[in-house]
PyMOL CGO cylinders between C-alpha atoms (Angstrom):
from pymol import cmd
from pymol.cgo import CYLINDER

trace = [
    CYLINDER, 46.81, -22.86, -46.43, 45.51, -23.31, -43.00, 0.3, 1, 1, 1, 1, 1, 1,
    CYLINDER, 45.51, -23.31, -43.00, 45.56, -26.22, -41.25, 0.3, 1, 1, 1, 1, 1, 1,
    CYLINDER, 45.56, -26.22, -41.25, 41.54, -26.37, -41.14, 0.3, 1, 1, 1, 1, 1, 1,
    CYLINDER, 41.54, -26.37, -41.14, 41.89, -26.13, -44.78, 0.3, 1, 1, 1, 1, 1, 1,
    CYLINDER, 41.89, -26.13, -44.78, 44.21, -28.69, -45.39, 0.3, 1, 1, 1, 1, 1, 1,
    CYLINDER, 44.21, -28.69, -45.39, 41.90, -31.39, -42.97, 0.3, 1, 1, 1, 1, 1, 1,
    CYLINDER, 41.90, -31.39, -42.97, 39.13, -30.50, -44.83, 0.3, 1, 1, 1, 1, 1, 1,
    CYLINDER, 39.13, -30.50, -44.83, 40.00, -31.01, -48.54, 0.3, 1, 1, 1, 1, 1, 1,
    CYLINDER, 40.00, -31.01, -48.54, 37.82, -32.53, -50.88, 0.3, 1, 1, 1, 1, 1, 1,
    CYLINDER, 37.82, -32.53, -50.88, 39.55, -35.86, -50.38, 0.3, 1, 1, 1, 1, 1, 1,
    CYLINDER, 39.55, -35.86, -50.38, 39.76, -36.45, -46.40, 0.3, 1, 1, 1, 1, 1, 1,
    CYLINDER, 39.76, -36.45, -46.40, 35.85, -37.50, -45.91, 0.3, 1, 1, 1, 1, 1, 1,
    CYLINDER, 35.85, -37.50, -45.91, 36.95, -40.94, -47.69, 0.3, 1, 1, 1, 1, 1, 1,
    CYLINDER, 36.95, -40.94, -47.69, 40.33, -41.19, -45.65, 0.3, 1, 1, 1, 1, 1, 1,
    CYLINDER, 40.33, -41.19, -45.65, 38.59, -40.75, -42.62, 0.3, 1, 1, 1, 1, 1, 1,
    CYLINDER, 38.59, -40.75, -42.62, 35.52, -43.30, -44.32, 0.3, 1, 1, 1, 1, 1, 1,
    CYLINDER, 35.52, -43.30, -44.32, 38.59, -45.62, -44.78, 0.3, 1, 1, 1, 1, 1, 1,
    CYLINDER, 38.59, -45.62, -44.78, 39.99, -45.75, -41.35, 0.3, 1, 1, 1, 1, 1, 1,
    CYLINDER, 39.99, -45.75, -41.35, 36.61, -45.88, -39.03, 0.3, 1, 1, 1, 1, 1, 1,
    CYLINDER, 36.61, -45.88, -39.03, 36.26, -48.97, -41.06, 0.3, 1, 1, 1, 1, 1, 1,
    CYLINDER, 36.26, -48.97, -41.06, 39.46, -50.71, -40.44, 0.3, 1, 1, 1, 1, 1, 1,
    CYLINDER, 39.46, -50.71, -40.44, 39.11, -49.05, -36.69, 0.3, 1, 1, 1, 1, 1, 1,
    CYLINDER, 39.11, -49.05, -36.69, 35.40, -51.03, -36.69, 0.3, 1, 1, 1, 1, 1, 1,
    CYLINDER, 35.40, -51.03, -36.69, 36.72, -54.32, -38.56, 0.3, 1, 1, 1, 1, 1, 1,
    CYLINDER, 36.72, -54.32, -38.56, 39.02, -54.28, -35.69, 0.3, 1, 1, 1, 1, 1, 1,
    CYLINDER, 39.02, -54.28, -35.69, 36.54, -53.44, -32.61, 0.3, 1, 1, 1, 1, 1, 1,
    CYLINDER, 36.54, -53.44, -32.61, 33.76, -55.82, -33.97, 0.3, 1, 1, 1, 1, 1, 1,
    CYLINDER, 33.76, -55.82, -33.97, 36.34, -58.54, -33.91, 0.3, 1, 1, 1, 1, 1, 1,
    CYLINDER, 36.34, -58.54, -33.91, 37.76, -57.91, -30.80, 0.3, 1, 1, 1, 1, 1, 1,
    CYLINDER, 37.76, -57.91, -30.80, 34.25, -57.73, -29.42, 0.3, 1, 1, 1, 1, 1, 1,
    CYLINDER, 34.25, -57.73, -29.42, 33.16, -61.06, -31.05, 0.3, 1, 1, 1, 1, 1, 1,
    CYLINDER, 33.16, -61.06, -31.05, 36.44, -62.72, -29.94, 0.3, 1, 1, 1, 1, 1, 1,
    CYLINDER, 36.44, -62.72, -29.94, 35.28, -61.43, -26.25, 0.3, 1, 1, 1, 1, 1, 1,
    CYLINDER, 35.28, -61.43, -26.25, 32.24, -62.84, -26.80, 0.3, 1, 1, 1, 1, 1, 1,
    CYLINDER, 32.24, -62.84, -26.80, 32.97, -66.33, -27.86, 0.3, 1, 1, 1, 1, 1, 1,
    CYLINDER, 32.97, -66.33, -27.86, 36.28, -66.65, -25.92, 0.3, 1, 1, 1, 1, 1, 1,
    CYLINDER, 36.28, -66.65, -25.92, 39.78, -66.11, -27.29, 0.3, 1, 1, 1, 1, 1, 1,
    CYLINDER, 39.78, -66.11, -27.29, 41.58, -69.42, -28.09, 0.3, 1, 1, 1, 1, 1, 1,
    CYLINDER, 41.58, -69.42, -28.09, 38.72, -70.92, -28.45, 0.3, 1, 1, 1, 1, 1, 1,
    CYLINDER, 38.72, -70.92, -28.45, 38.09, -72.39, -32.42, 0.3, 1, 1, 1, 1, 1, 1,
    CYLINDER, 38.09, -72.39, -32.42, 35.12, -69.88, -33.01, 0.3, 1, 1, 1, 1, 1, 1,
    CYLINDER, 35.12, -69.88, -33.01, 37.15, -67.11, -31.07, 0.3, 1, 1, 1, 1, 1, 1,
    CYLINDER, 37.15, -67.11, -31.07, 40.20, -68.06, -33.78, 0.3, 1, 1, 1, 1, 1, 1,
    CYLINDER, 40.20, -68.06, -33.78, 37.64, -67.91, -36.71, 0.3, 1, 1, 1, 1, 1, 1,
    CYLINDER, 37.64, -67.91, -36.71, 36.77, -64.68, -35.72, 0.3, 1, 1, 1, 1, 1, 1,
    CYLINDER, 36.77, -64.68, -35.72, 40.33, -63.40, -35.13, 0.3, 1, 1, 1, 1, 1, 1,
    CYLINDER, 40.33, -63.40, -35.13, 41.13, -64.84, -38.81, 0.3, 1, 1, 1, 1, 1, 1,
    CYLINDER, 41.13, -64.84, -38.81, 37.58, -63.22, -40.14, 0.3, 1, 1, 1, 1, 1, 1,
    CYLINDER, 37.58, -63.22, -40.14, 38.94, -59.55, -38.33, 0.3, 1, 1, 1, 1, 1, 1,
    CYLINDER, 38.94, -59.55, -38.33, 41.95, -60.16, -40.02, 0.3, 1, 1, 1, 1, 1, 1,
    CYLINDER, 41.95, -60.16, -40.02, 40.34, -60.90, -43.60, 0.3, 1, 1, 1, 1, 1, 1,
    CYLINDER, 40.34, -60.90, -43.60, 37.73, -57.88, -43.27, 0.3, 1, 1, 1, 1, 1, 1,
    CYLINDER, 37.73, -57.88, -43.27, 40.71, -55.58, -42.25, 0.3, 1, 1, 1, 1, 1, 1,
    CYLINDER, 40.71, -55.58, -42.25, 42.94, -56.54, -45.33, 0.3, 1, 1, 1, 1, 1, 1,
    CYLINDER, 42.94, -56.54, -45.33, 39.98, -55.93, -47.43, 0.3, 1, 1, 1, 1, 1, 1,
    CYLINDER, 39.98, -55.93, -47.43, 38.89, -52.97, -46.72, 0.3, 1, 1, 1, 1, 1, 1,
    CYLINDER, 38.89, -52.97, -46.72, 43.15, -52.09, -47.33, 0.3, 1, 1, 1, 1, 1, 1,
    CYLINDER, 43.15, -52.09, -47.33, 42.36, -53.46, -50.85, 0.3, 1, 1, 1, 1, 1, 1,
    CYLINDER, 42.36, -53.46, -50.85, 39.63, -51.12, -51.19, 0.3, 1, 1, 1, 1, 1, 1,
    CYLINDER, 39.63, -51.12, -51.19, 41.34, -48.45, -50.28, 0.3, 1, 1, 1, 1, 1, 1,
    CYLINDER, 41.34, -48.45, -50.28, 44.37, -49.00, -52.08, 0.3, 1, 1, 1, 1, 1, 1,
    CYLINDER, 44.37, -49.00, -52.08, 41.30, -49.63, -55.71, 0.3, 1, 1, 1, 1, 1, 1,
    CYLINDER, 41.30, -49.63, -55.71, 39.64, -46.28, -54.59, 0.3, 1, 1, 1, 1, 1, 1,
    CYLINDER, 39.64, -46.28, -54.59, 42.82, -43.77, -54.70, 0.3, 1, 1, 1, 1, 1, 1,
    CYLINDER, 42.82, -43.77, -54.70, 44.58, -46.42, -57.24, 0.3, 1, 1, 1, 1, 1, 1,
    CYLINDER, 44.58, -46.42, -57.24, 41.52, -44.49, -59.69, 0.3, 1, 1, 1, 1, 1, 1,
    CYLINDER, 41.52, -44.49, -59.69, 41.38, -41.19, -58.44, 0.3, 1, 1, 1, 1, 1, 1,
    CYLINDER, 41.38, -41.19, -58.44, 44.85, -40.55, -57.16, 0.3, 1, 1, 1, 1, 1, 1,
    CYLINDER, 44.85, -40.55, -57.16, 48.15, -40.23, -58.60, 0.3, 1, 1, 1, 1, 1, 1,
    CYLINDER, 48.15, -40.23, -58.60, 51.57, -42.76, -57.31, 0.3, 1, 1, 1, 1, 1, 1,
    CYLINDER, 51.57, -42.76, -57.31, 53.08, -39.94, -55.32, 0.3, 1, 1, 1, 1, 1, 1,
    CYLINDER, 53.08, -39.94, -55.32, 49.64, -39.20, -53.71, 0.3, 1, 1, 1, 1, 1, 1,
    CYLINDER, 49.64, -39.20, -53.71, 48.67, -42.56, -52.78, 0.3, 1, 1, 1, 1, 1, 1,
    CYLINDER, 48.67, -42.56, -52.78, 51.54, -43.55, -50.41, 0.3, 1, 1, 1, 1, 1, 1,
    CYLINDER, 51.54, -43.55, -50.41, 51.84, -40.22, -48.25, 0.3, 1, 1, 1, 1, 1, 1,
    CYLINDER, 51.84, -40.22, -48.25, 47.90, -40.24, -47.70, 0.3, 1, 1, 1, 1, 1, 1,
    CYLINDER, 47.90, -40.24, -47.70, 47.47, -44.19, -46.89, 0.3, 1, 1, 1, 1, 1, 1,
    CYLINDER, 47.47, -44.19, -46.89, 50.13, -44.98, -45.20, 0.3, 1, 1, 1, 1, 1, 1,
    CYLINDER, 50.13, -44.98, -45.20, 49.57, -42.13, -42.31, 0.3, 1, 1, 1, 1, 1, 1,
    CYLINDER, 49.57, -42.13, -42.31, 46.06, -43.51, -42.28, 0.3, 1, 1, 1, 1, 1, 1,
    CYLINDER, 46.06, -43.51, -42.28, 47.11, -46.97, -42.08, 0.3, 1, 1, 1, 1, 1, 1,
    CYLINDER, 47.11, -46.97, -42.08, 49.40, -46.09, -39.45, 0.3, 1, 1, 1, 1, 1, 1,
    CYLINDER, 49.40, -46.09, -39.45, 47.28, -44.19, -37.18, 0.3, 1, 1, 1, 1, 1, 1,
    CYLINDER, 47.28, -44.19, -37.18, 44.33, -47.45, -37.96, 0.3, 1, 1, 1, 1, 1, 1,
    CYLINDER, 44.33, -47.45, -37.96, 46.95, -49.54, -36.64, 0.3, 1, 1, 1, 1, 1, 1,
    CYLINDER, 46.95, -49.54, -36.64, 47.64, -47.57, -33.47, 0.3, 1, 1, 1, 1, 1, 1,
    CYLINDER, 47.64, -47.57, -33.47, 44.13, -47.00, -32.69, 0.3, 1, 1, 1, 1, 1, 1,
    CYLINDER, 44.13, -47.00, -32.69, 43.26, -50.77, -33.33, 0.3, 1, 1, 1, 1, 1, 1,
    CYLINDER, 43.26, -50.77, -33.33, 45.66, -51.72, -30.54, 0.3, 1, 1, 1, 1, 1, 1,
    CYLINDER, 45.66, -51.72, -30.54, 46.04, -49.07, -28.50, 0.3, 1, 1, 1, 1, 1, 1,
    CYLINDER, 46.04, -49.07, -28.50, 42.49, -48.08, -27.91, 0.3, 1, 1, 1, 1, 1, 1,
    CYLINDER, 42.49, -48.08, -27.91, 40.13, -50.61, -29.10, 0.3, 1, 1, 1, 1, 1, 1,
    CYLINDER, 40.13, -50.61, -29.10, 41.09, -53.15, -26.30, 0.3, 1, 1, 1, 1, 1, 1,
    CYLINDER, 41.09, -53.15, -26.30, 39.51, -50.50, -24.12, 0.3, 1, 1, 1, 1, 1, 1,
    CYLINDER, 39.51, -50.50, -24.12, 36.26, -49.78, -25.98, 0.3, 1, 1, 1, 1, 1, 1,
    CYLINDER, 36.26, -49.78, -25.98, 36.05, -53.74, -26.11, 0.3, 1, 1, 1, 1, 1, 1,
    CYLINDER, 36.05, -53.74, -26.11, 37.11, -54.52, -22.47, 0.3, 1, 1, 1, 1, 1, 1,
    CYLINDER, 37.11, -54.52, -22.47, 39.49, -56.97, -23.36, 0.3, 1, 1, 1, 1, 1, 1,
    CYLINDER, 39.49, -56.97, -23.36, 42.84, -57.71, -22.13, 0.3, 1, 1, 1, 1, 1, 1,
    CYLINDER, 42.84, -57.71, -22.13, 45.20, -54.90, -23.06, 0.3, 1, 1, 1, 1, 1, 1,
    CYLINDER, 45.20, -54.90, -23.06, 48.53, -56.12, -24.70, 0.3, 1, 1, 1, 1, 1, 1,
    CYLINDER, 48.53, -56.12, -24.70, 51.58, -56.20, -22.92, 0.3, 1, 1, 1, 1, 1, 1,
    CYLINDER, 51.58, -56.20, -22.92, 54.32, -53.62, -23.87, 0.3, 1, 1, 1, 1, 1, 1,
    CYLINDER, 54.32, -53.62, -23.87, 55.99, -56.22, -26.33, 0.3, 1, 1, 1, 1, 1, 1,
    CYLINDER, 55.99, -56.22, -26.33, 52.22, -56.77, -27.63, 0.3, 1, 1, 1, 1, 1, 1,
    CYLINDER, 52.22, -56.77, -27.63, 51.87, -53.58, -28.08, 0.3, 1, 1, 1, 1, 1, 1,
    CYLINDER, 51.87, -53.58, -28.08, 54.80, -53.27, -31.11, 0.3, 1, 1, 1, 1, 1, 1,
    CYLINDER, 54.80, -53.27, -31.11, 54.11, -56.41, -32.76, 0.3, 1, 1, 1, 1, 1, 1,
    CYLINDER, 54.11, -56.41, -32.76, 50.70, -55.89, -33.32, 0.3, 1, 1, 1, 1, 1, 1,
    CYLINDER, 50.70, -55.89, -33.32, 51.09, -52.80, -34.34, 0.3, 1, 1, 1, 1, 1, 1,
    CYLINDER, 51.09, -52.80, -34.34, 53.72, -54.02, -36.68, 0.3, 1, 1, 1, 1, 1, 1,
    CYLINDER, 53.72, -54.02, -36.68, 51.35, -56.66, -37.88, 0.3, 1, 1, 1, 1, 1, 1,
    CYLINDER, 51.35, -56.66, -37.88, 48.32, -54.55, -38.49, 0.3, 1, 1, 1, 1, 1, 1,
    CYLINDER, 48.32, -54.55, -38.49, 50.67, -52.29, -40.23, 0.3, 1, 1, 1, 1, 1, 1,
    CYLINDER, 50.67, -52.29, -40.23, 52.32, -54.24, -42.65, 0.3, 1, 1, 1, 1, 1, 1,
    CYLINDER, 52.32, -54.24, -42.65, 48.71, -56.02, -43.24, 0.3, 1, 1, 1, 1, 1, 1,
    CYLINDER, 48.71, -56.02, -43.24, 47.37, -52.89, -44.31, 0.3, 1, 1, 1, 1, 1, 1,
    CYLINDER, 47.37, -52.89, -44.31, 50.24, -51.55, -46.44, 0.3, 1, 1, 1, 1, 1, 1,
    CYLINDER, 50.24, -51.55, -46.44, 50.48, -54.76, -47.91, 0.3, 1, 1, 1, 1, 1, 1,
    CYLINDER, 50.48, -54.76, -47.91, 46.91, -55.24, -49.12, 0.3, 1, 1, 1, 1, 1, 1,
    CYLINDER, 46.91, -55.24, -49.12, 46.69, -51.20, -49.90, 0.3, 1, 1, 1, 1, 1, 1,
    CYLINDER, 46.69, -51.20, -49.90, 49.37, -51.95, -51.85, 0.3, 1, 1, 1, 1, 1, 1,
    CYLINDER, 49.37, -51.95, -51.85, 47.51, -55.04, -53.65, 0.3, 1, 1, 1, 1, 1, 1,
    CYLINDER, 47.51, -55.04, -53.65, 44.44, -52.90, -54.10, 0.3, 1, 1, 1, 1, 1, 1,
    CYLINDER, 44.44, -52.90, -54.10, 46.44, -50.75, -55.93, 0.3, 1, 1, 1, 1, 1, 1,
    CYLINDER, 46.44, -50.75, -55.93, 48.29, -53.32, -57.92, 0.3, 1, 1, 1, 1, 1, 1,
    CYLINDER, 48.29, -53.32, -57.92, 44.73, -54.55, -59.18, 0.3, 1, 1, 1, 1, 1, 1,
    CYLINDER, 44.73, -54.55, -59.18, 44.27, -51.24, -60.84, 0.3, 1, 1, 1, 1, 1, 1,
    CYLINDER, 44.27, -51.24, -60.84, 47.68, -50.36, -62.32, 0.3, 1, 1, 1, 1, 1, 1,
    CYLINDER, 47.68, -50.36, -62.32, 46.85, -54.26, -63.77, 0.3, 1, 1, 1, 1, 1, 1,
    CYLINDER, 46.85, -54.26, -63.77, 43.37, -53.56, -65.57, 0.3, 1, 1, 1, 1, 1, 1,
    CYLINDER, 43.37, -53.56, -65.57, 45.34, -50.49, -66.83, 0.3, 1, 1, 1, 1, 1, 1,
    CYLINDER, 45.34, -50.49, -66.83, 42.42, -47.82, -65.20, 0.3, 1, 1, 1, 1, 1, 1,
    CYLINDER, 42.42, -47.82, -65.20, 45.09, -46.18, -62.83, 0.3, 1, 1, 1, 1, 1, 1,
    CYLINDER, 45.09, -46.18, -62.83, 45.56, -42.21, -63.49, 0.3, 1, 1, 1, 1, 1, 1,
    CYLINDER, 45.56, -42.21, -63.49, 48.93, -42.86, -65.14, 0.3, 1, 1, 1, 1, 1, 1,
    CYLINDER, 48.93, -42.86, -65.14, 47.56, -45.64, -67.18, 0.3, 1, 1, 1, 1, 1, 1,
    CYLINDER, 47.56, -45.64, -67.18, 44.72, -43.41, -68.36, 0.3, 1, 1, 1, 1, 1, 1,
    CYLINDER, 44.72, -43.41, -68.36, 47.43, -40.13, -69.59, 0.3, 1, 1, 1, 1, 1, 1,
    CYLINDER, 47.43, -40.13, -69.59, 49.29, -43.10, -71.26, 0.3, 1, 1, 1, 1, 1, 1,
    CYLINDER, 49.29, -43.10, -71.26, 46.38, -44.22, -73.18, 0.3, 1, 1, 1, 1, 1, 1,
    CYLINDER, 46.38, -44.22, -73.18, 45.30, -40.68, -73.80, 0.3, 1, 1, 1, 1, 1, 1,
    CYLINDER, 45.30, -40.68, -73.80, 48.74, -39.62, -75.07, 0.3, 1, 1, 1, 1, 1, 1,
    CYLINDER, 48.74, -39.62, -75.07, 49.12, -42.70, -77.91, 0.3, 1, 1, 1, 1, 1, 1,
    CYLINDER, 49.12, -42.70, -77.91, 45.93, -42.04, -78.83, 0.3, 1, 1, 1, 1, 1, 1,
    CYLINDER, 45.93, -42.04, -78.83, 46.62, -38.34, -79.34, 0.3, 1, 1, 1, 1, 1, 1,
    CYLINDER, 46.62, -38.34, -79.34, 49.85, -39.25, -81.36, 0.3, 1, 1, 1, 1, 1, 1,
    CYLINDER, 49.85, -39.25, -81.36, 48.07, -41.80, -83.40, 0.3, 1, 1, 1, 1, 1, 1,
    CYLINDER, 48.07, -41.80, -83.40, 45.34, -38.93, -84.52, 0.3, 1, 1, 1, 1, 1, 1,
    CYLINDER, 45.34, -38.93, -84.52, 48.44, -36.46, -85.10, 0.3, 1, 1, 1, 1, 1, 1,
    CYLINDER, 48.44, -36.46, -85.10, 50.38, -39.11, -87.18, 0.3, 1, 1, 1, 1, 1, 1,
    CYLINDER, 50.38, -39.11, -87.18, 47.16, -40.31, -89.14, 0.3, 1, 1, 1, 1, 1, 1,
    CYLINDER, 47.16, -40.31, -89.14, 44.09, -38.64, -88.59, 0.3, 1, 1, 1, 1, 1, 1,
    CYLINDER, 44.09, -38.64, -88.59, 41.43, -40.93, -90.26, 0.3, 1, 1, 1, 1, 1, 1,
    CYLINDER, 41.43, -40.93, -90.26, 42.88, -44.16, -89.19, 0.3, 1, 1, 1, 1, 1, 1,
    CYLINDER, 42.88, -44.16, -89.19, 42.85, -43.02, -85.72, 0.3, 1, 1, 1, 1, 1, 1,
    CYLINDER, 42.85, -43.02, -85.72, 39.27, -41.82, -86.00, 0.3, 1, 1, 1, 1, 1, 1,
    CYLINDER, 39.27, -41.82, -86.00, 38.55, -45.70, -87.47, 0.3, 1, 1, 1, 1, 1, 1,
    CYLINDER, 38.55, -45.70, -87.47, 39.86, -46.75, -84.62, 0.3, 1, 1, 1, 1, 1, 1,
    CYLINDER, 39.86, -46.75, -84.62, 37.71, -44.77, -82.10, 0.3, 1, 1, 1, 1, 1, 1,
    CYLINDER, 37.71, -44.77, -82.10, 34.49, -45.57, -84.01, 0.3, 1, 1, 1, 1, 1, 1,
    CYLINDER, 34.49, -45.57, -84.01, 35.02, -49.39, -82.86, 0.3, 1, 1, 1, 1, 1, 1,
]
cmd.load_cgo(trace, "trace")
């Protein structure tokens, strides 16, 4: 498998999806806080709304492969994407939004923060699923008892499907 291959599998289009939107959450926010002033109350409100819009979109993320994704899939793909999210959201979008760049020790603690934020709520977004039971493992449970309830007793089983 080439590595042209491999960044284009069926899959990538909604990692990529994923991450311009944290990257955006991020830039819009730092933009807004820019315009209204930082430490201001509306340039805090903003800062807290960034935050908010980033973890959610970590939620989603963690809900969309939670369904279509297997465990061992989930954490290898989102965490690389949250990582390089995180790195891009302070490394590059001070830049693009001409504000003050970070200072070195700035640098590692946000990046820490909008790390953990996203692994955190990716991690809650998948939690939601494995809890309404629609996860991939959850769905080969349900399809195995079902398949040993036929095998043990055919028409009860098929009683039970009917309702």
């Amino acid at each position: 498998m080439t590595l042209l291959s491999r960044l284009l599998m069926p899959h990538w289009p909604s990692l990529y999806g994923f991450a311009l939107g944290l990257i955006a959450a991020n830039l819009a926010g730092r933009i807004a806080s820019n315009v209204w002033g930082e430490g201001t109350a509306v340039g805090d409100l903003v800062g807290v709304y960034t935050f908010g819009a980033m973890a959610a979109v970590a939620v989603s993320a963690g809900i969309w492969w939670g369904v279509r994704r297997q465990r061992r899939e989930i954490t290898g793909e989102l965490l690389v994407v949250f990582l390089i999210a995180a790195l891009f959201a302070v490394l590059v979008n001070p830049l693009i939004a001409r504000v003050d760049y970070p200072t070195l020790d700035g640098v590692f603690s946000q990046t820490l923060i909008y790390f953990a934020l996203l692994a955190v709520s990716g991690w809650v977004g998948f939690l939601i699923v494995m809890a309404l039971g629609v996860d991939v493992y959850g769905r080969e449970l349900k399809a195995t008892k079902i398949a040993f309830e036929f095998k043990a007793n055919p028409s009860r089983a098929k009683a039970a499907e009917a309702r």
